[in-house]
C-alpha positions in Angstrom: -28.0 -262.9 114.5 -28.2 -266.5 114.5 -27.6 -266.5 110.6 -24.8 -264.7 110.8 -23.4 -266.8 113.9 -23.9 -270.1 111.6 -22.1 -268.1 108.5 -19.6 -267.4 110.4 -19.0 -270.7 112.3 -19.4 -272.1 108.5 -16.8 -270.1 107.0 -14.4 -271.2 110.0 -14.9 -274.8 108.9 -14.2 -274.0 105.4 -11.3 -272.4 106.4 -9.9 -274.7 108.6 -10.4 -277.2 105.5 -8.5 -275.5 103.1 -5.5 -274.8 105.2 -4.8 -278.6 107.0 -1.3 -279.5 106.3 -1.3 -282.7 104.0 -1.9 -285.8 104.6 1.9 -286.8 104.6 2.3 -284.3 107.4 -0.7 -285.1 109.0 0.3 -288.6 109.6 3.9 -287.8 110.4 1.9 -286.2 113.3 -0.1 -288.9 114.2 3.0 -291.3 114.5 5.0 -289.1 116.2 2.3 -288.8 118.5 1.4 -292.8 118.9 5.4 -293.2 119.6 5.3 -290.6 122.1 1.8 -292.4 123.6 4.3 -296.0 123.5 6.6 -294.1 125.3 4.4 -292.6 127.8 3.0 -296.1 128.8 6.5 -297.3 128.8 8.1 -294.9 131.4 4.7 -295.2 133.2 4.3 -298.7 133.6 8.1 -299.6 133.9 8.1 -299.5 138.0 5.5 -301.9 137.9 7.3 -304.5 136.2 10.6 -303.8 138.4 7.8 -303.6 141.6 9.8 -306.3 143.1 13.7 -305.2 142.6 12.8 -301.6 143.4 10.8 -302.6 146.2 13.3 -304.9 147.8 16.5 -302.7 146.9 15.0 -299.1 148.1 12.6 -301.6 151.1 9.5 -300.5 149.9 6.5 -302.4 151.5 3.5 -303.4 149.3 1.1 -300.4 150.4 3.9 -297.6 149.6 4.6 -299.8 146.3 0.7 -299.0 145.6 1.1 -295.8 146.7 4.1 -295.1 143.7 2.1 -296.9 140.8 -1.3 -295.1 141.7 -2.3 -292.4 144.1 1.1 -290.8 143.8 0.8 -290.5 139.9 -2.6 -290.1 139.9 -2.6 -286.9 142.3 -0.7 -285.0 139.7 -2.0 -286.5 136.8 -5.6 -285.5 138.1 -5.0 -281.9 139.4 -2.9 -280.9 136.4 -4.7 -282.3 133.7 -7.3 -279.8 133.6 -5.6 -276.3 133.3 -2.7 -278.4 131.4 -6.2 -278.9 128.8 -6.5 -275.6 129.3 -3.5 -274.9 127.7 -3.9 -277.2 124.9 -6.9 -275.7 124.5 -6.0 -272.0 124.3 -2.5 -272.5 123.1 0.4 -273.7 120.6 -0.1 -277.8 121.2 3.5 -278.6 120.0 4.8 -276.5 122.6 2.7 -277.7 125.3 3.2 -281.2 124.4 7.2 -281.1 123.8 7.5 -279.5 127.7 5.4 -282.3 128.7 7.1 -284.9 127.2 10.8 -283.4 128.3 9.4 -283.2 131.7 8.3 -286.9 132.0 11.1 -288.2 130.3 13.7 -286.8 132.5 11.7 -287.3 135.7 12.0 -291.3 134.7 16.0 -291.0 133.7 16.2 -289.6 137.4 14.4 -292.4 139.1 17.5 -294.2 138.6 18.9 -292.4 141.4 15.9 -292.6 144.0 17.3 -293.2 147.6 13.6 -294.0 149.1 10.1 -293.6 149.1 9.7 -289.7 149.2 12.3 -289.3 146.8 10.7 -291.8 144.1 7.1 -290.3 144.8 8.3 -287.1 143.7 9.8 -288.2 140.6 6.8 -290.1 139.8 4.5 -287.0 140.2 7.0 -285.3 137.7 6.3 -288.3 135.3 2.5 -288.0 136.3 2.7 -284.2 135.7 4.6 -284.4 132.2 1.8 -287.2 130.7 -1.0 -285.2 131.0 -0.6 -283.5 128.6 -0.1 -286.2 125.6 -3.8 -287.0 125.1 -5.7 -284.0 125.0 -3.3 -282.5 123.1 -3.4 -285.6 121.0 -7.3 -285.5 120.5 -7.3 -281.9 120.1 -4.4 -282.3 117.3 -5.8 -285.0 115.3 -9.4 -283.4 115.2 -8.2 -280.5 113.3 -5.7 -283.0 111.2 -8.1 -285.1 109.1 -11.6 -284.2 108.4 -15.2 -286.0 110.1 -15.3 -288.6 107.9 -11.4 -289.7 107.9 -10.5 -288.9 111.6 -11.9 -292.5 112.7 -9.1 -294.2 111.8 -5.8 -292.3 112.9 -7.9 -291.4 116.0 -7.8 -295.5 116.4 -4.3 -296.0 115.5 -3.4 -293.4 118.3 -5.6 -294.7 121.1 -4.8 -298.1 120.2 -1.9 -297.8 122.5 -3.7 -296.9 125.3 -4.7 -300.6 125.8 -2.1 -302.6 124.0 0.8 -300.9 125.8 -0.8 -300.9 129.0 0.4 -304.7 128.7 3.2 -304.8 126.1 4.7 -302.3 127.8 5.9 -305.1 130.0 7.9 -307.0 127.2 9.4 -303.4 126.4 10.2 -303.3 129.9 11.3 -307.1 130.1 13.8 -307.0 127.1 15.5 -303.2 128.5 15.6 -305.1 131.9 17.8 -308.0 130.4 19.6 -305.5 128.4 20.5 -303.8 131.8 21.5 -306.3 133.8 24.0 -307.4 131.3 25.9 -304.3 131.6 25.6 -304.0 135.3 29.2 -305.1 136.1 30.4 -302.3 133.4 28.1 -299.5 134.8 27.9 -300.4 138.3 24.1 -299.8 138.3 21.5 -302.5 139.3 19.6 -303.5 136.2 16.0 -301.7 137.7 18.5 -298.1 137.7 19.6 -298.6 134.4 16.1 -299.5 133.0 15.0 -295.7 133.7 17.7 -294.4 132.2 17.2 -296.6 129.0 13.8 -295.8 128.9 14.0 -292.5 129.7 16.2 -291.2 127.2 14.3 -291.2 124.3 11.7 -288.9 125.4 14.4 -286.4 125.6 15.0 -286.7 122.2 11.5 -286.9 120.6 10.4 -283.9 122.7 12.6 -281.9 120.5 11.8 -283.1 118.2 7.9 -283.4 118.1 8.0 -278.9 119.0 10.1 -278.6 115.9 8.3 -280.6 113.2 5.0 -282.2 113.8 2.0 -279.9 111.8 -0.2 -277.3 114.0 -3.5 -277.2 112.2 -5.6 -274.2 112.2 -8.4 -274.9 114.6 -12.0 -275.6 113.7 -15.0 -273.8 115.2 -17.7 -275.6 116.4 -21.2 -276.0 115.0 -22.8 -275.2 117.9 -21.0 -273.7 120.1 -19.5 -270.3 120.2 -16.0 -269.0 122.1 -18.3 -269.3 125.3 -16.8 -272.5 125.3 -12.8 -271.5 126.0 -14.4 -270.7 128.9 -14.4 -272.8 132.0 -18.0 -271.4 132.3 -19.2 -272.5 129.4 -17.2 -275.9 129.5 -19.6 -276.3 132.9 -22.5 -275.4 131.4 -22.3 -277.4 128.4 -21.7 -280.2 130.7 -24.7 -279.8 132.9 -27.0 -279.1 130.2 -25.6 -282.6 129.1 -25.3 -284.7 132.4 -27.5 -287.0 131.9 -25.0 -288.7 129.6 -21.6 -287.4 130.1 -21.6 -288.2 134.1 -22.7 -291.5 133.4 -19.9 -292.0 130.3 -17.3 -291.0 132.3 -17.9 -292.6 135.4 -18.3 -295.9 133.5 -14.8 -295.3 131.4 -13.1 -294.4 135.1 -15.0 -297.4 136.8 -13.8 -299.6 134.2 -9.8 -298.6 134.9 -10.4 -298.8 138.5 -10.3 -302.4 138.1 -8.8 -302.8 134.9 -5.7 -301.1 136.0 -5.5 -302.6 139.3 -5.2 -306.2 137.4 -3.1 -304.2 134.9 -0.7 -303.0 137.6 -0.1 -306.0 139.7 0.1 -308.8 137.1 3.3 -309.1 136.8 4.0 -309.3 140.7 1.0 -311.8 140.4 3.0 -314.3 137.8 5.9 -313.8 140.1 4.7 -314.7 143.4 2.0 -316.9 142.6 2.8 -318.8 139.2 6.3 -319.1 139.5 7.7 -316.5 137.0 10.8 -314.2 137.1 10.4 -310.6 136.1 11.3 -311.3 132.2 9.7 -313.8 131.4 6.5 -312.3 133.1 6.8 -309.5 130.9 7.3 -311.4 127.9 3.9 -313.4 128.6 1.6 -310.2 129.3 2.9 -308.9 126.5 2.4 -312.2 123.8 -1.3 -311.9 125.4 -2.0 -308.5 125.5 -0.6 -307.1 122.3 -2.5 -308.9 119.6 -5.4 -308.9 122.1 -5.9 -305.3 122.8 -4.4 -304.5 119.2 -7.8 -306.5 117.7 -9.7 -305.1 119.9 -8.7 -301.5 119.5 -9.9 -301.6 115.5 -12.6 -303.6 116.3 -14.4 -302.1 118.1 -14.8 -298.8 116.5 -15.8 -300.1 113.5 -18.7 -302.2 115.8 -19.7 -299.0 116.9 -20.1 -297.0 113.8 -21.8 -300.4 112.0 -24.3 -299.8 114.8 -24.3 -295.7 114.3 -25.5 -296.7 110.7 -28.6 -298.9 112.1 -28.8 -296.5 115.5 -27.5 -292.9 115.0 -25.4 -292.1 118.1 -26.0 -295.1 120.1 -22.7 -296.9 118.8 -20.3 -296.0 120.8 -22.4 -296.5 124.3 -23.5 -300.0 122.7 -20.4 -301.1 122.4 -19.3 -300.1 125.8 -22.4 -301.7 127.9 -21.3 -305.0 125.9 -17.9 -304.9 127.0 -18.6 -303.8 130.7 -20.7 -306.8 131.0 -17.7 -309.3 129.9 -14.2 -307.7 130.8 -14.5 -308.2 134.5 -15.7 -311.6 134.8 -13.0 -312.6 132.2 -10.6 -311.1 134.2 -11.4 -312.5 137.5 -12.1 -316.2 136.1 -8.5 -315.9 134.8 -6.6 -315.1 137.9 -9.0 -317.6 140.3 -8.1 -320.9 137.8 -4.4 -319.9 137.4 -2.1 -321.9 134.8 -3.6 -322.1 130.9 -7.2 -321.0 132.1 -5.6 -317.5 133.5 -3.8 -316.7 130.2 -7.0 -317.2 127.9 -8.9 -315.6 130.2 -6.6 -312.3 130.5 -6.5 -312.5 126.5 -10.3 -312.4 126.4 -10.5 -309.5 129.2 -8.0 -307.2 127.2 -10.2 -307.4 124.2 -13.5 -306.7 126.0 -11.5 -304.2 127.8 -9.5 -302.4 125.3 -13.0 -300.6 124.4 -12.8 -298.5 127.6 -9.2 -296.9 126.3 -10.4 -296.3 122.1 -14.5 -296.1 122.7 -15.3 -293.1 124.9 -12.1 -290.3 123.0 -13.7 -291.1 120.0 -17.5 -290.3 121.8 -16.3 -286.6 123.2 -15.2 -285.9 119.3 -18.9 -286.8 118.6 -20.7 -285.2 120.9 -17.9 -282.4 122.1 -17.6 -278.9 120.5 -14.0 -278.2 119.4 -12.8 -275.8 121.6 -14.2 -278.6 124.4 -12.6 -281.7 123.3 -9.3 -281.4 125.0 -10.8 -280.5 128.3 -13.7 -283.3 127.9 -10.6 -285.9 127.4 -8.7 -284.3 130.5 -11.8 -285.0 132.5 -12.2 -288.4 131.3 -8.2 -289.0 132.0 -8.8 -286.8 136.0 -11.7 -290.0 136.2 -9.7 -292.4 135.2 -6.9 -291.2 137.6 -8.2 -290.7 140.6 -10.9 -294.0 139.9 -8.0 -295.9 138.2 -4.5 -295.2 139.5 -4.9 -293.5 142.2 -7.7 -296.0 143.8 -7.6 -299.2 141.9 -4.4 -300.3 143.2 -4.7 -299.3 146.6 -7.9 -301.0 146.9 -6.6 -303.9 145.4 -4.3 -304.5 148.0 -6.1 -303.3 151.2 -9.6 -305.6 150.0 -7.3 -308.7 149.2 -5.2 -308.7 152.7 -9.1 -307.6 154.5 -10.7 -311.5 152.9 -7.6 -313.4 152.7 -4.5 -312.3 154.0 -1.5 -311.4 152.8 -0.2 -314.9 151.0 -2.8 -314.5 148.4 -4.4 -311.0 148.7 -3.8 -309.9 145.5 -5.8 -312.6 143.8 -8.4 -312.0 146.1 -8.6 -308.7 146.2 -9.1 -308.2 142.2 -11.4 -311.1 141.8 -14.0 -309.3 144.2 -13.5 -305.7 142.7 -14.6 -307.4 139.8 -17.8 -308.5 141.1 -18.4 -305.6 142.6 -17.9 -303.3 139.5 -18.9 -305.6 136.8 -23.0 -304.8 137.6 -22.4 -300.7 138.2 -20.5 -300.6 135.3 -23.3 -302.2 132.8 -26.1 -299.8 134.6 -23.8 -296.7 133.7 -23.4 -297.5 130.2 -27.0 -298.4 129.7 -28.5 -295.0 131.3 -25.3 -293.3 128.5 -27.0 -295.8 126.1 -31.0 -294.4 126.7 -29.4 -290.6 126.9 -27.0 -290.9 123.7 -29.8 -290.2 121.4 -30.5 -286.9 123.0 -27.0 -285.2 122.5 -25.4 -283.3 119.9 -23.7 -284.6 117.3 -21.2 -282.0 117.0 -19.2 -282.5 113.6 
């Protein structure tokens, strides 16, 4: 039985092999997927650049501000995500992905004409709703696309945007805001409605055009694994089995964002009220720090982690994470306590330590996830990340800051000591994923 179970599972690869599109199509698919990822970050991060236009046109306080750039999102984002995986998991990925890129896009377009709070929460969930289905159908997609030994690298050009855009997203922001506000007189919009409609649109577009002409590989079968795990009982069981380093991995990866995101999201309202900076030009800093930073980072790092694969099979990409969750968080809250020339270097250095919680642990679940997993295993690492990072991060950020110092400078405050209280729990995480790494299947 078991012979004939690995002969078959063995013919599947082969199969799958033979009939990936070509590598012309296969990267068409990859950068229509990384644009659609830029865009995603884009419409996502835009009400945080416009925090304080929105906030004073619409009289938004600072809590229900944190309640539109985290929890709100991340409720939706968290709770679909999963059967959304489920979908990419069971069924035709350019489909599921061109809905989910409609739906976002045109949720953003309307949050141009948000009268309040409850109005804009619900367009934000639609944005939440729409992006959770990018990634896992992105992971999914590019693991049938190239094989083992040539996936490394598109894998990194796509989740390279998860870090660099979550900041140069702001200068994309910053230059559509300017854009907008020229053409207020001729459209009788304020500059922050006509933002989400300039964002927005393009979504629309690539949606259509992403269902009709990116490739839809064959999918592979796993080695040890058999369609047990389409199941939701056998995603479970696989995951207990394995515990002992997947709880760890992902609570580290949604740890991480649960600071990183909070000094992610508030920045540019930080270089606003405390260093002096209007909305523009704050974006056009973040993003002349962040882009190159994150950018090095992102192809750096995997290439750290498989040098130490090679020395260390399967304790690479764990390595590599324990190093940077010792050294992104005190970078980052350095930074913001000097202000001035200190802060900038120091958010330069804390991108690049950080940007290996957005490219390190995707790449781990194609390691050590069985196909028909992978999609799901990234849906639970983006639920994490949710409910840790933008539903809680935030929040907290604000509520710890005003409980130590008040309201003039709560912000500062309140990420400096989220930092030092992650910074230790984060570096224990990763180093019980590092001792339990060597245990797990390598699956490809």
């Amino acid at each position: 039985m078991k012979s004939e179970t690995a002969s078959a599972g063995a013919l599947s690869a082969e199969q799958a092999k033979t009939s990936r599109p070509t590598a012309l199509r296969a990267w068409y698919t990859v950068a229509l997927l990384t644009l659609l990822f830029i865009l995603s970050f884009i419409d996502r991060s835009i009400l945080a650049l416009m925090a304080e236009p929105v906030g004073k046109s619409l009289g938004l306080a600072d809590r229900q501000l944190a309640l539109l750039l985290g929890f709100g999102f991340a409720l939706v984002y968290s709770i679909g995500g999963l059967p959304l995986a489920q979908l990419v998991d069971t069924r035709d990925r350019r489909a599921v992905v061109g809905v989910g890129v409609g739906i976002w896009s045109l949720a953003t377009v309307l949050s141009a004409f948000a009268t309040g709070f409850w109005s804009l929460l619900v367009l934000r969930c639609g944005v939440a709703l729409g992006e959770a289905v990018l990634t896992p159908a992105a992971v999914s997609l590019i693991a049938d696309l190239f094989a083992k030994e040539r996936r490394s690298f598109p894998m990194s050009v796509y989740l390279s945007v998860g870090s660099f855009m979550s900041i140069g997203s702001y200068t994309v922001g910053a230059l559509t805001y300017d854009f907008a506000a020229s053409l207020r007189d001729a459209t009788g919009l304020e500059a922050w409605q006509l933002t989400f409609v300039l964002v927005g649109m393009p979504g629309v577009v690539l949606a259509l055009v992403f269902g009709f002409t990116a490739a839809n590989p064959p999918r592979g079968e796993s080695l040890t694994i058999g369609q047990d795990d389409a199941t939701w009982g056998g995603f479970l069981a696989y995951i207990r089995k394995r515990a002992l380093f997947f709880v760890p991995l992902l609570t580290a990866a949604g740890l991480y964002c649960f600071y990183g995101l909070a000094v992610v999201t508030w920045l540019p309202t930080l270089l606003v009220r405390e260093e002096g900076l209007n909305i523009s030009n704050a974006g056009y800093l973040l993003g002349c720090i962040g882009v190159p930073t994150a950018l090095a980072g992102n192809f750096i790092w995997p290439q750290v982690a498989m040098a130490i694969d090679r020395k260390r099979p399967k304790r690479g990409a764990v390595i590599v994470l324990m190093f940077a969750a010792l050294l992104a968080g005190p970078a980052f809250a350095v930074g913001i306590s000097m202000g001035g020339t200190v802060m900038y270097v120091c958010l330069g250095l804390g991108i690049f330590f950080g940007s290996a919680f957005a490219v390190i642990p995707p790449i781990a679940y194609q390691q050590f996830g069985p196909i028909r997993m992978r999609a799901r295993l990234t849906a639970v690492n983006l639920l994490v990340i949710a409910i840790l990072g933008y539903g809680l991060g935030p929040l907290i950020a604000v509520e710890l800051g005003a409980l130590i110092a008040g309201h003039e400078h709560g912000l500062s405050a309140g990420l400096i000591w989220m930092s030092a209280l992650t910074t230790p729990v984060l570096a224990a995480l990763a180093f019980l994923a590092t001792r339990q790494s060597a245990l797990a299947d390598d699956q490809d």
